[in-house]
C-alpha positions, 0 to 999 in steps of 0.5 A: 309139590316135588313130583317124580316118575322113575319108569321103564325100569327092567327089574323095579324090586319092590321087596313089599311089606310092613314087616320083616320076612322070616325064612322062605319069605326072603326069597320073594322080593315083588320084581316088577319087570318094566316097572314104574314108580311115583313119588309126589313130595317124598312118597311113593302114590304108585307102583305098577307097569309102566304101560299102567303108569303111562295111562294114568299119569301126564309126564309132564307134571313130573319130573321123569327118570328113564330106568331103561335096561336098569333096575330099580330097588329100595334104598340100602340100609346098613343096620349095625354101624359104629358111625362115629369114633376117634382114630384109626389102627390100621398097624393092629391089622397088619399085626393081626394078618401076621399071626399076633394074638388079641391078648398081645395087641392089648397088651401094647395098648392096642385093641378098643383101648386104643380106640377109647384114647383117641375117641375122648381127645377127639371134639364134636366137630371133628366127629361131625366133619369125618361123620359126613365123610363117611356118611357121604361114601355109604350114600354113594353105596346106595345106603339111605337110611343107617345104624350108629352107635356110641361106645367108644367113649366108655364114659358119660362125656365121650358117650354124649359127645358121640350121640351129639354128633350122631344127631347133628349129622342126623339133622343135617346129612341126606342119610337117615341116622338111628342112634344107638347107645352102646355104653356097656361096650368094653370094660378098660383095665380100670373097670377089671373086677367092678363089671356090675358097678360099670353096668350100673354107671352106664345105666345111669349115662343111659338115662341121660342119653334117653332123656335128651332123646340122643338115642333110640335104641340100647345095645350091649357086648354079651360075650365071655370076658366082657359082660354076662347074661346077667349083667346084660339082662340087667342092663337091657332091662333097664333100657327097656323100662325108659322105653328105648328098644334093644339091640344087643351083640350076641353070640359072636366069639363064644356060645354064650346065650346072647340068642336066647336072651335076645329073644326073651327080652323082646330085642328088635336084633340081635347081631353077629350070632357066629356061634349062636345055638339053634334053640336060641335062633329058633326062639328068635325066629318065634319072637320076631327077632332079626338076625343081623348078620355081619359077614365083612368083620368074619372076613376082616378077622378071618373067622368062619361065617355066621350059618345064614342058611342054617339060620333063615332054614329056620325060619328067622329074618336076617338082615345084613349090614357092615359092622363099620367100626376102626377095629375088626372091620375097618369098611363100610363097602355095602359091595363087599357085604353082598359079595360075601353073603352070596359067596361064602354065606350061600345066601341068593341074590334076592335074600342078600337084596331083602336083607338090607332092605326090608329086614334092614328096616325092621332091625331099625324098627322101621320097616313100615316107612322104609324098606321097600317100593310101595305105596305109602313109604319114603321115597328111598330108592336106587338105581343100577347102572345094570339091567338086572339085581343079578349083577350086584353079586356078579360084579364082585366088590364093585359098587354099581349104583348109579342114582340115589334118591333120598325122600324122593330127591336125587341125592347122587 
């Protein structure tokens, strides 16, 4: 039996609870103040004071971590990624910074285009060997547990290929993956006209992806100009009868309805929501959909952010994540996701820390194993190099985890 005690941490945030906090909730994240935690063959038996956990267990059964003038907190979890892809446009981010428009970089063939070409000429071991590199660096950002989908392939072979590679590296990476197929991504030139037709093949590539059991989730760009409400409520549908649960980028570049159609399908998330109604954050908050928020690709392209206050005031849960993907937020720096939900989303520290945990976990649907510090859940724990949460805004950008443990197991 694998045994471990982390103790005397300064601040041990348990942020407890099987389900995602909504509103006010988000503040209260359980701060145990010089905490302890045991974790026997993965799993966490207790969580108290260290005084407590002293008198009830004999240290020397364990294998001990001294948390003194630490903090201890749930492993972070990045629940909107695009893990895998084929090449790289850093020279469309330094056209972008100089003022050219979307349409121009398209027309040159840039924008997902460029990313589709490169995605198909790229093999599975290339995606697996670039995969684990990156999966390696968000390890080293404290992320246990992350989100990634397809949809830079826009064909059966490439979409395949890419959930192939997600759960290869799902099976043999320290990092837990949940897959997620997002063939209805883009519509290249060819596709222009024939959205329903694509909506229609794309189902079928889906059932396929469902029937290999390469993913778990759906997803869809509901936006003007790339698929509709209608078009996506089809699609969605679909997903929903083959029992996979749904995601579904919403709301983003125009007020289109994606909140409310997130809400009325049941989706697990809905994400970006830059420009989303109140009506449909309120229908979310009613039907306990989380409001994944991605505040580094605002910041990428130099757009305003999504309204968090105005959205947890709602009463809504919202989680954060990166948004990692080669095109509009090239980064994958949990530290600069944090330093931009308390600096230019006006979120609190103890919100940022609920959103990518326990709202980070219920986005995934997984908030009753992961999340949080309490009995009964995985033990996906980190450590800070500081006594105190305080210091992960107050370090801007800098990535201050110290240890990271994974299924109880010091992985870093």
């Amino acid at each position: 039996m694998k045994k471990l005690i982390i103790k005397n941490a300064s601040e041990l945030v348990t942020c407890r609870g099987k389900a995602p906090k909504k509103g006010a909730e988000m503040a209260d994240i359980g701060i145990i103040y010089g905490g302890s935690v045991v974790i026997e063959d993965g799993i966490i038996v207790d969580v108290d004071t260290a005084e407590n956990i002293n008198k009830k267990y004999d240290e020397s059964e364990y294998h001990v971590v001294d948390a003194t003038e630490k903090a201890v907190l749930p492993g972070f979890i990045d629940s909107h990624t695009h893990l895998i892809f084929g090449g790289y446009r850093a020279d469309e981010f330094s056209w972008r910074l100089r003022g050219d428009t979307y349409m121009s970089i398209m027309e040159r063939g840039g924008g997902i285009t460029s990313s589709v070409r490169s995605t198909r000429s790229t093999s599975l071991e290339k995606f697996v060997e670039t995969g684990k590199k990156r999966l390696d660096k968000m390890l080293d950002f404290g992320v246990t547990t992350v989100e990634a989908k397809s949809g830079y392939g826009l064909d059966e072979e490439t979409e395949m290929r890419q959930l192939e590679a997600v759960k290869i590296l799902n099976d043999t990476h320290s990092v837990d993956i949940a897959a997620t197929f997002l063939g209805p991504h883009s519509v290249l030139p060819e596709w222009k006209g024939k959205e329903d037709e694509f909506i229609d093949y794309m189902i079928e590539v889906m059932k396929k992806a469902k029937d290999q059991n390469l993913a778990e989730f759906a997803d869809i760009f509901c936006e003007k100009n790339v698929f509709s409400i209608e078009q996506s409520r089809k699609f969605l549908s679909s997903a929903k009868e083959m029992g996979l649960m749904l995601k579904l980028h919403a709301d983003e570049i125009v007020r289109l309805g994606g909140a409310e159609l997130a809400a009325e399908l049941g989706a697990v998330s809905a994400d970006h929501l830059l420009q989303a109604s109140d009506e449909g954050i309120r229908n979310m908050a009613k039907k306990d959909v989380v409001a994944t928020l991605l505040p580094a690709t605002a910041f990428c392209l130099k757009e305003d952010y999504a309204r968090a206050r105005d959205i947890i005031d709602s009463g809504c849960a919202v989680a954060l994540a990166t948004d990692f993907n080669p095109g509009s937020c090239f980064t994958n720096s949990v530290p600069l996701v944090i330093a931009l939900a308390a600096i230019q989303m006006k979120m609190s520290i103890e919100e940022i820390i609920t959103a990518l945990t326990i709202n980070g976990a219920a986005a995934l649907a997984r908030q009753d194993k992961i999340g949080s510090i309490e009995v009964g859940k995985k033990a996906d724990i980190i450590i800070l190099e500081f006594p105190s949460i305080h210091f992960l805004p107050y370090h801007a950008g800098v990535n201050i985890v110290e240890t990271v443990i994974k299924d109880g197991v010091i992985v870093k």
